[in-house]
C-alpha positions as CSV (number, residue, x, y, z in Angstrom):
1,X,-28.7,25.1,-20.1
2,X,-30.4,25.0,-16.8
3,X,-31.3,21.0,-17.1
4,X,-27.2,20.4,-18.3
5,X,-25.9,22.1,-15.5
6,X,-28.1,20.2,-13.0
7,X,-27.4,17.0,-14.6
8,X,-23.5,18.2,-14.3
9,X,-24.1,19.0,-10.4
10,X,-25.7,15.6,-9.9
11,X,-23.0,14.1,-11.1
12,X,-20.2,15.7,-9.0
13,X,-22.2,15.0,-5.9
14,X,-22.7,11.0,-6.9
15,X,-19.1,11.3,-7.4
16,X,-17.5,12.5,-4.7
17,X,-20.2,10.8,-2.2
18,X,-19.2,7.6,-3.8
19,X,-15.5,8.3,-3.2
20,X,-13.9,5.5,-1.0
21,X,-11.9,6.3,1.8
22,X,-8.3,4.6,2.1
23,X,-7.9,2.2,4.7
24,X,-4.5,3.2,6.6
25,X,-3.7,-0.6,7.2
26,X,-4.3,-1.6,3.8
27,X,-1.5,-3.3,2.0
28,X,-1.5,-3.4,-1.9
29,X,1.0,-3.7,-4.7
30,X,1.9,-0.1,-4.2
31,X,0.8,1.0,-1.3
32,X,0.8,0.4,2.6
33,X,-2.4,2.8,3.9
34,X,-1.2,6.2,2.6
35,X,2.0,5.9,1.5
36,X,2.8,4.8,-1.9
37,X,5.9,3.6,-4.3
38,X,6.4,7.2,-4.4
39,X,6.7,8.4,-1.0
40,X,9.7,10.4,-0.7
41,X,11.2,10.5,3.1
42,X,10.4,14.1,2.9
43,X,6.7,13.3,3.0
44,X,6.4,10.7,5.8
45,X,6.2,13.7,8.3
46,X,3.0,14.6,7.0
47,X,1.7,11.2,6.5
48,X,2.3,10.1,9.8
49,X,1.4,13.3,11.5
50,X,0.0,11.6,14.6
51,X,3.0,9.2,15.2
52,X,6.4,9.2,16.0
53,X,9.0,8.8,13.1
54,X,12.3,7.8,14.3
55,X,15.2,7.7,12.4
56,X,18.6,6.0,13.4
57,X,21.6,8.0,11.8
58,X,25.2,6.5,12.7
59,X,28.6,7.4,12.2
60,X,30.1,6.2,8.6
61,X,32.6,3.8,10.1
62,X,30.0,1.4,11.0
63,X,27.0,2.0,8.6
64,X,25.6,0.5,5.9
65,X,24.6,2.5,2.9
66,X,20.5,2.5,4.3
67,X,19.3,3.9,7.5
68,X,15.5,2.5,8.7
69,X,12.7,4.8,9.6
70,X,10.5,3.2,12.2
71,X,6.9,4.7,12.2
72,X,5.9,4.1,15.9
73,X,2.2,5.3,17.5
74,X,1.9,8.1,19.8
75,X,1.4,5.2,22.3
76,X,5.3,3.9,21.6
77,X,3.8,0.6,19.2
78,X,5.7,0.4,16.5
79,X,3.8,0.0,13.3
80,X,6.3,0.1,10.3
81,X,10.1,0.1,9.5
82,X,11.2,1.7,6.5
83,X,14.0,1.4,4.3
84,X,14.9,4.3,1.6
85,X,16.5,3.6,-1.3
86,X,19.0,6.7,-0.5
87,X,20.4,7.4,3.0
88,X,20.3,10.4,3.9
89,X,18.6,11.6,1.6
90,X,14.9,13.6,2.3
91,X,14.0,13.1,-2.0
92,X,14.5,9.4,-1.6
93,X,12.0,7.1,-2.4
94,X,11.3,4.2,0.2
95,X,12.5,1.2,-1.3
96,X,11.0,-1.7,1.3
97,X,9.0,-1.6,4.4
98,X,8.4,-4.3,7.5
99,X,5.3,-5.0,8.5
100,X,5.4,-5.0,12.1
101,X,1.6,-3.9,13.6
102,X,-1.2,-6.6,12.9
103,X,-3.5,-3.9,11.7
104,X,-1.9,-4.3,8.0
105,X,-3.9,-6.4,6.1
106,X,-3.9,-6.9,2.3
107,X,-7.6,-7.0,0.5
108,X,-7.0,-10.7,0.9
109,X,-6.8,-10.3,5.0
110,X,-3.2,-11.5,5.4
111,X,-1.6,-9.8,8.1
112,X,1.5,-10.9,10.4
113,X,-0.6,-12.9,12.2
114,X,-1.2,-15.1,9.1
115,X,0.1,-18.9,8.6
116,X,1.8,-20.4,5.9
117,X,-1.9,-22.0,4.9
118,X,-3.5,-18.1,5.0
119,X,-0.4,-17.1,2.5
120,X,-0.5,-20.2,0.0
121,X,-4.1,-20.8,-0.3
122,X,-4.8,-16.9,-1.1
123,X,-1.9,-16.1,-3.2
124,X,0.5,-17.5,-5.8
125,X,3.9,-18.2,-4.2
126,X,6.2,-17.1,-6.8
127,X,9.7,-18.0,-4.9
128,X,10.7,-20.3,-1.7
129,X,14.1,-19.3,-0.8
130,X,16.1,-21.2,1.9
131,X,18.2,-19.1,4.6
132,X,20.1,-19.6,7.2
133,X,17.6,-19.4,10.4
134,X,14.3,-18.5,7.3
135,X,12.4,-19.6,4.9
136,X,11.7,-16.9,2.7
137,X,8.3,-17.1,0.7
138,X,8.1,-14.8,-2.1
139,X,4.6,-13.6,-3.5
140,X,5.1,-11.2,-6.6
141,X,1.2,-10.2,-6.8
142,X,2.1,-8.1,-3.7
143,X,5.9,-7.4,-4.2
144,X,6.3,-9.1,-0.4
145,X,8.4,-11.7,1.0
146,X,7.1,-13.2,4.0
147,X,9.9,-15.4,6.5
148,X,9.0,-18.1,8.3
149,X,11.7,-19.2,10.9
150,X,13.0,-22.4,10.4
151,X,12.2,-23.8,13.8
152,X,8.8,-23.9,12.3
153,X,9.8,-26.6,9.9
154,X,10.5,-30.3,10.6
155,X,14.0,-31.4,12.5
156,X,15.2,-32.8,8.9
157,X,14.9,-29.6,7.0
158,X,16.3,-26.8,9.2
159,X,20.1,-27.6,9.3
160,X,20.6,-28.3,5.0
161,X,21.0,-25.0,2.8
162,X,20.9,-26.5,-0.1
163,X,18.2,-28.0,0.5
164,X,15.0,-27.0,-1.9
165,X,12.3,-26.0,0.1
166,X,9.3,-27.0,-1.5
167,X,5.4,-25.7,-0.2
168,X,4.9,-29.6,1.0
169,X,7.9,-29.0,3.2
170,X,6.2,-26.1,5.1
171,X,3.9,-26.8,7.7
172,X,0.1,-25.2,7.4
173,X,0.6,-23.3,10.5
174,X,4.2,-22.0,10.4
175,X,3.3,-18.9,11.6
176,X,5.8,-15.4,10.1
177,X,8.6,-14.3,11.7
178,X,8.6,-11.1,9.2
179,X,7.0,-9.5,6.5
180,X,8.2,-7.2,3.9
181,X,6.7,-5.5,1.2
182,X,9.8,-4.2,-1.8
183,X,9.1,-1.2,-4.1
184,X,12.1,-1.6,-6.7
185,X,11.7,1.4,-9.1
């Protein structure tokens, strides 16, 4: 009995000393640092309890339907911008978020700092989507869109949207314009 519950105690101490931490700036499928597909607005207070949360609320005659949340440091650098998938709406689920602070990396180190080269050589583009002043490059494995302004590409390819952009069309070092991971439940 003595020898079982030792072996038991061993265990839970090999366990929870081998426990890894959670990078904050660590991007994943469904997660960005602590908060998760799941996050309800409700919970960002305590999530970001050492930064600023600001919320823009506006009148209906001139809002959309979604209101952003910008997650700023106590130092006034803004970090994140959140979308909910409900305005208003402290049980809503956040539905997309930018990535603004360099700090958020995925596993694979690409950060908004990255190029077009960092983003195709580590991941599988799924999507290139042309826009009006973007590129938009779609990676699934991470549920994120990445834009790439189109001054970044050559003179020939910026003015035609109907043009398909293929990955030969993007220069190595376009560098982003924005980053946005989407949590669609």
């Amino acid at each position: 009995m003595r020898n079982t519950f030792l072996g038991l105690l061993a265990s839970a101490i090999l366990f929870v000393s081998c426990k890894k931490d959670q990078d904050p700036f660590e991007i994943g499928k469904q997660h960005i640092g602590f908060l998760t597909d799941s996050t309800q607005v409700k919970d960002l207070e305590t999530i970001f309890a050492t930064d600023s949360i600001a919320q823009f609320i506006a009148g209906d005659e001139f809002a959309g339907s979604k209101n952003n949340i910008d997650i700023f440091e106590k130092g006034g650098k803004k970090l994140l911008s959140l979308t909910p998938k409900q305005a208003l709406d402290s049980t809503s689920v956040i539905e997309s978020i930018q990535i603004i602070d360099p700090r958020y990396k995925t596993s694979k180190n690409i950060s908004t700092l990255s190029t077009f080269k960092d983003i195709a050589s580590t991941y599988k583009i799924s999507k290139i989507s042309n826009l009006i002043n973007s590129v938009l490059i779609t990676v699934n494995e991470l549920n994120a869109s990445f834009a790439i302004d189109k001054k970044e590409l050559p003179a020939n390819l910026r003015f035609d949207m109907k043009l398909k952009i293929e990955e030969t069309h993007i220069p190595d070092n376009a560098k982003i314009k924005y980053f946005f991971i989407h949590w669609d439940q």
